[in-house]
C-alpha positions in Angstrom: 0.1 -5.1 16.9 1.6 -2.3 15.1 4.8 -0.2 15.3 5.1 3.4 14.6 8.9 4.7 14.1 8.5 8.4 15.8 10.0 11.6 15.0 12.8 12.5 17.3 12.6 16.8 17.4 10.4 16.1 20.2 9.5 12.7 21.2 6.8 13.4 23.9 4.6 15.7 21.5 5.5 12.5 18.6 3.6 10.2 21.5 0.8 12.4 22.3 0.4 12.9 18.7 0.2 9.5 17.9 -1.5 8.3 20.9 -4.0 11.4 21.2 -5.7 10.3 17.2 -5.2 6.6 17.3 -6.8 5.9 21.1 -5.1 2.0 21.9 -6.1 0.2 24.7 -2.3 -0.8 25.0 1.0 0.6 23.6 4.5 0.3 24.8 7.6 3.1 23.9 11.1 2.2 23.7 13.6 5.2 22.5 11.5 6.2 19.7 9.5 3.0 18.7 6.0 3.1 19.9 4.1 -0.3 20.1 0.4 -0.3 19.8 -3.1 -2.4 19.2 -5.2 0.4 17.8 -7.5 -0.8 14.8 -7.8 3.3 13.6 -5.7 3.6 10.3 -5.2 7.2 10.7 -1.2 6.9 10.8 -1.0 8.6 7.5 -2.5 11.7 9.3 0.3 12.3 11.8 3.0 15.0 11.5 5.7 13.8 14.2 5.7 9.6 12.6 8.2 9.0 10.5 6.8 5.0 9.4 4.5 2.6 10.2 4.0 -0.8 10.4 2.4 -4.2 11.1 4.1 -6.6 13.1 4.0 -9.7 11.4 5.9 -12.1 14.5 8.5 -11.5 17.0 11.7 -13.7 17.6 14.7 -14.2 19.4 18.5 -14.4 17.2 18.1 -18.0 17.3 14.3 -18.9 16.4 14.7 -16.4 13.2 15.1 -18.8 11.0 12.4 -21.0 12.0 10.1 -18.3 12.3 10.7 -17.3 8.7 10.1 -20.4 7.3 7.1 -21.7 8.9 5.5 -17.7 8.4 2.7 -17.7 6.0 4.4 -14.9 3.5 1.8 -15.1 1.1 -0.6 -13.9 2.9 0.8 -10.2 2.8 2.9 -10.6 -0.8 1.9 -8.8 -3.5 3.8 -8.6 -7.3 7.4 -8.2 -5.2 9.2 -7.8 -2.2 12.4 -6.3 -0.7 13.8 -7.4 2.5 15.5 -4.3 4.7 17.6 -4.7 8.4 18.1 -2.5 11.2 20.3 -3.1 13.9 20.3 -6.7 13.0 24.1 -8.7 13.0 22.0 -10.8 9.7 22.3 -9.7 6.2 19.4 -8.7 4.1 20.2 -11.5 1.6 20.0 -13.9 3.9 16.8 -13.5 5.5 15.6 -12.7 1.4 16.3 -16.1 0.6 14.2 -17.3 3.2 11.2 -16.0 2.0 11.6 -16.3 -1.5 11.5 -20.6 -0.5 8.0 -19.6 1.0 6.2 -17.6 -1.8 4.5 -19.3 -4.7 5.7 -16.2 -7.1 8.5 -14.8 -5.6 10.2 -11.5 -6.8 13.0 -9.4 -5.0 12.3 -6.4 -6.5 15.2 -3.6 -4.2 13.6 -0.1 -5.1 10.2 0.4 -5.4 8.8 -3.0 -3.9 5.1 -3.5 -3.3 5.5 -5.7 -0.3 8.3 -4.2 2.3 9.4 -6.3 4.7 11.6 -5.1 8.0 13.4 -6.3 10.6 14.1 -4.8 13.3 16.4 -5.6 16.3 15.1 -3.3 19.4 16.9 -4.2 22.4 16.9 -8.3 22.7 14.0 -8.8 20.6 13.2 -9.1 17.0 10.5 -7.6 15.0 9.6 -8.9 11.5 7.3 -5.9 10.2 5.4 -5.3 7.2 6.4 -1.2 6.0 2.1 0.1 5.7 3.3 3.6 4.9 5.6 6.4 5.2 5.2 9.9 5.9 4.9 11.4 2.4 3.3 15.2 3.3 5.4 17.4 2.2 5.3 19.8 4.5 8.2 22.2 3.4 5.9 23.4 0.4 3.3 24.4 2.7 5.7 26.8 4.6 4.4 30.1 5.4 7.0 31.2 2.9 5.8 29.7 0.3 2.8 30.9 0.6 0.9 33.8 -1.1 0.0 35.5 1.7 2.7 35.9 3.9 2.5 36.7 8.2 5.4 35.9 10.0 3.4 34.8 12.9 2.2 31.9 11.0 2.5 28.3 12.4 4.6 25.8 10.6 2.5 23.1 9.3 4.4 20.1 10.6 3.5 21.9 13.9 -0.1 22.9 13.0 -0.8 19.3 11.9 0.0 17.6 14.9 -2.1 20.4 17.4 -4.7 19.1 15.4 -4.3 15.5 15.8 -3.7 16.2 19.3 -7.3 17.0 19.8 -7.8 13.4 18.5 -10.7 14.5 16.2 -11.3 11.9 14.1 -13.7 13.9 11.1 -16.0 16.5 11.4 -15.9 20.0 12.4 -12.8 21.9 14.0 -12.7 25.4 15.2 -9.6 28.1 15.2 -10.8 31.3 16.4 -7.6 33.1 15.9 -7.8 31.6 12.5 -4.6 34.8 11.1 -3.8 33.8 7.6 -4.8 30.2 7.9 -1.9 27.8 8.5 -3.9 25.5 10.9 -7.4 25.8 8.6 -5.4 25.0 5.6 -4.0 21.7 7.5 -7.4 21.0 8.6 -8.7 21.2 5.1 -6.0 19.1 3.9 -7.1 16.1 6.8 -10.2 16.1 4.8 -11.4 18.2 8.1 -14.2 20.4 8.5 -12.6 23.7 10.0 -14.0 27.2 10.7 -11.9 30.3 11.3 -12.5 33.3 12.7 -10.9 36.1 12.6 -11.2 40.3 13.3 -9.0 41.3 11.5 -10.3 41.8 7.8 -6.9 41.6 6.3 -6.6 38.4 8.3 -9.4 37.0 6.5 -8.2 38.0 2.7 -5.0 36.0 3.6 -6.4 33.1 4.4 -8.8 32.9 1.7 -5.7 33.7 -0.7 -3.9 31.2 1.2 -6.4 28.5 0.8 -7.1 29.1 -2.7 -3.8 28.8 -3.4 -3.9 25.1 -1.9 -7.4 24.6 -3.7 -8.6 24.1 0.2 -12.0 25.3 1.9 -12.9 26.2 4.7 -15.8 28.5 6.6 -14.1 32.1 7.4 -16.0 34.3 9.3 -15.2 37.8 10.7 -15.9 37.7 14.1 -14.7 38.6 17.1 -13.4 35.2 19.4 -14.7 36.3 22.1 -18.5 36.3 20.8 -18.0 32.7 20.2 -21.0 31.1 22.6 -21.9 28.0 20.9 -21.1 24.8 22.0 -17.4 24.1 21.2 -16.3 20.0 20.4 -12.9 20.6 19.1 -10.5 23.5 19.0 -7.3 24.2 17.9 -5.5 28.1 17.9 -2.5 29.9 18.2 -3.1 31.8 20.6 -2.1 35.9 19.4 0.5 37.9 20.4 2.9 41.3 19.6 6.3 41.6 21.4 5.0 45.6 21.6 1.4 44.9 22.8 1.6 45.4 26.8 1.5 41.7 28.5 -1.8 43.0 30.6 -3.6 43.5 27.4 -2.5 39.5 26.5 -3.6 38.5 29.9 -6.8 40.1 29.8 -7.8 38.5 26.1 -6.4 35.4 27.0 -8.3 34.8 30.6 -11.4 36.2 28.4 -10.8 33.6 25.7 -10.0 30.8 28.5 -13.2 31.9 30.3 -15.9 31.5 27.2 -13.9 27.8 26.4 -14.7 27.1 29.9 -18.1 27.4 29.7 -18.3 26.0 25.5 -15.9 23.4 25.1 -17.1 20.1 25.3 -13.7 17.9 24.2 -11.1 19.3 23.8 -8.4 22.4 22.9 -5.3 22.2 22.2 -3.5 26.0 22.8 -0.4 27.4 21.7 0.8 30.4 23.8 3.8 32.5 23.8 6.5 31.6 25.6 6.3 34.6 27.7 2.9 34.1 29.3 2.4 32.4 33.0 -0.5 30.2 30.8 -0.5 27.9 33.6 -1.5 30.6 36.3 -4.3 31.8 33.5 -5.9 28.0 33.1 -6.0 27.9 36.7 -8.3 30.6 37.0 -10.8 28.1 35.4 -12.2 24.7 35.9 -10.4 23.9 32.4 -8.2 21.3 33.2 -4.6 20.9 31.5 -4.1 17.1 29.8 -0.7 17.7 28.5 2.1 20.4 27.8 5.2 20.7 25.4 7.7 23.4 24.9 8.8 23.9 21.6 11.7 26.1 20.7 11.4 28.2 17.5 14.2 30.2 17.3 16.4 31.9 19.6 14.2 34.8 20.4 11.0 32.9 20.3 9.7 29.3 22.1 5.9 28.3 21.9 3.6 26.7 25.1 1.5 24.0 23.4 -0.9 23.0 26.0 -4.1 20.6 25.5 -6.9 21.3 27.9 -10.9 19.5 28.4 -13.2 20.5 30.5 
C-alpha cells in the first residue's frame, strides 16, 4: 500500500487528482491522507499531493517496538537514514535507535538523508512509511506573470496541472482547443505529454509559442477554429473562453456548439473549466455527455472557476 499526504486548498479536486491518474482498485481517505494499492508511479505528476509514500507496516502504541525490531530495514536502506514523527507521543530518537540495531551500516544522517523514514499516528493506528518523493515543481516560476507573454486569463499551472491529470491520461496525445497563450500546453509539455493547441486568434498563437520557447517546451499549435475540430477526440483539457463584456448568449451559443462537436468526438474524457457565471450544468444537459465530477474553485473575489470532467 501507499500513502499520499494531499493538498488541503481543496481536498475533493486533491482526490480526484490523485485517484483520476493513479486508477487503484482500493484506497481509503482520512482528513487529508489518502490510502491506496495502485502499482502506477505517476505521484510525481500530481499538482494537489504534497508527499508520498510506501507503507512499510502498521502498528498499534504498544507493538511499535516489536515491529521495529523484527522489520527487515535493510531492505529499503541506502548510504543513511533519518527517522521523522507526526502526531506520535514517541521521540524521533527513540524509534532512530531502533533501527540503527537492525542495519548492517547504519548512518543517521538529519538533513539530506537517502533513506526517509516516517511515522505517522492517524487516528488509533500507526504508519511506519518510507518518504518516495515530494512535490518539487515549482510552480510559482511558471506563473503567468512570469512569463513572456502575458494574458490575464491565463490558468495558474498548479491548476492547469491537475485538469490534466484529471483526465487520467497516462502519455500520449492531449488536446486544448482554446489553447490562449498556452498555460495548460506548456504543463502538458512539461508531463512529457504530447499536447496540441488550437487557437483563432493569431496573437493567441505568438504567445504561446513565445511562452513555450521560453520554457524550452513543444508542442503542435495550430490556428484553427474549435469548432472545426471533427476528429476523433481521446483526451481533452480547456479553459473554456470568456469576456465579462461579451453578451452571455454569445457564450452560450459557442459553448453548446463546442459541447455539441465533443459529444459526437470524444471518446474518454474532458475535463472543462467554465466561468463561474454560466448555468454549465443546464448546457451539458442538452447532450448525452455525461458529467463524472465537479469542483468550484474560487479565484479571487470577482472571479470563481467551474471545473467539470465529462465522458461520453
Amino acid at each position: 500500500m501507499k500513502l499520499l499526504i494531499l493538498s488541503k486548498e481543496n481536498l475533493a479536486l486533491s482526490v480526484a487528482e490523485a485517484l483520476s491518474l493513479l486508477t487503484p482498485t482500493s484506497h481509503k481517505i482520512i482528513n487529508n491522507y489518502l490510502f491506496h494499492n495502485s502499482k502506477i508511479n505517476l505521484e510525481s505528476r500530481l499538482a494537489f499531493t504534497r508527499s508520498y509514500y510506501e507503507i512499510l507496516f502498521t502498528s498499534s502504541h504498544k507493538e511499535l517496538s516489536e515491529k521495529i525490531k523484527s522489520f527487515n530495514w535493510n531492505r529499503i536502506y541506502s548510504n543513511s537514514f533519518c527517522v521523522r514523527t507526526f502526531n506520535l507521543k514517541r521521540s524521533e530518537s527513540s524509534l532512530a535507535s531502533l533501527i540503527w540495531l537492525s542495519l548492517k551500516n547504519p548512518n543517521v544522517k538529519l538533513k539530506n538523508a537517502t533513506t526517509n523514514i516516517h511515522f505517522f499516528q492517524i487516528k488509533n493506528q500507526i504508519y511506519a512509511t518510507l518518504l518516495l518523493g515530494t512535490n518539487q515543481e515549482n510552480f510559482n516560476e511558471r506563473k503567468p506573470h512570469k512569463r513572456p507573454s502575458l494574458h490575464p486569463s491565463s490558468l495558474q499551472p498548479k491548476l492547469a496541472r491537475a485538469m490534466i491529470n484529471l483526465t487520467g491520461i497516462k502519455s500520449g496525445k492531449i488536446i486544448d482547443p482554446f489553447c490562449g497563450s498556452g498555460g495548460i500546453l506548456l504543463e502538458a509539455s512539461l508531463m512529457n505529454l504530447k499536447p496540441i493547441g488550437y487557437d483563432i486568434d493569431p496573437d493567441m498563437i505568438k504567445r504561446t509559442n513565445a511562452n513555450l520557447k521560453h520554457f524550452k517546451q513543444k508542442a503542435i499549435i495550430k490556428k484553427e477554429n474549435a469548432l472545426s475540430i471533427k476528429k476523433p477526440i481521446t483526451y481533452l483539457v480547456t479553459d473554456l473562453p470568456y469576456a465579462l463584456n461579451t453578451k452571455s448568449t454569445d457564450l452560450n451559443l459557442l459553448f453548446i456548439s463546442f459541447l455539441k462537436l465533443l459529444e459526437k468526438n470524444l471518446k474518454v474524457k474532458a475535463v472543462l473549466g467554465f466561468p463561474h457565471f454560466t448555468n454549465y450544468k443546464k448546457l451539458i444537459r442538452a447532450t448525452t455527455l455525461k458529467i463524472e465530477h465537479e469542483f468550484k474553485l474560487y479565484m479571487h473575489k470577482s472571479l470563481s472557476k467551474n471545473i467539470v470532467i465529462v465522458k461520453p
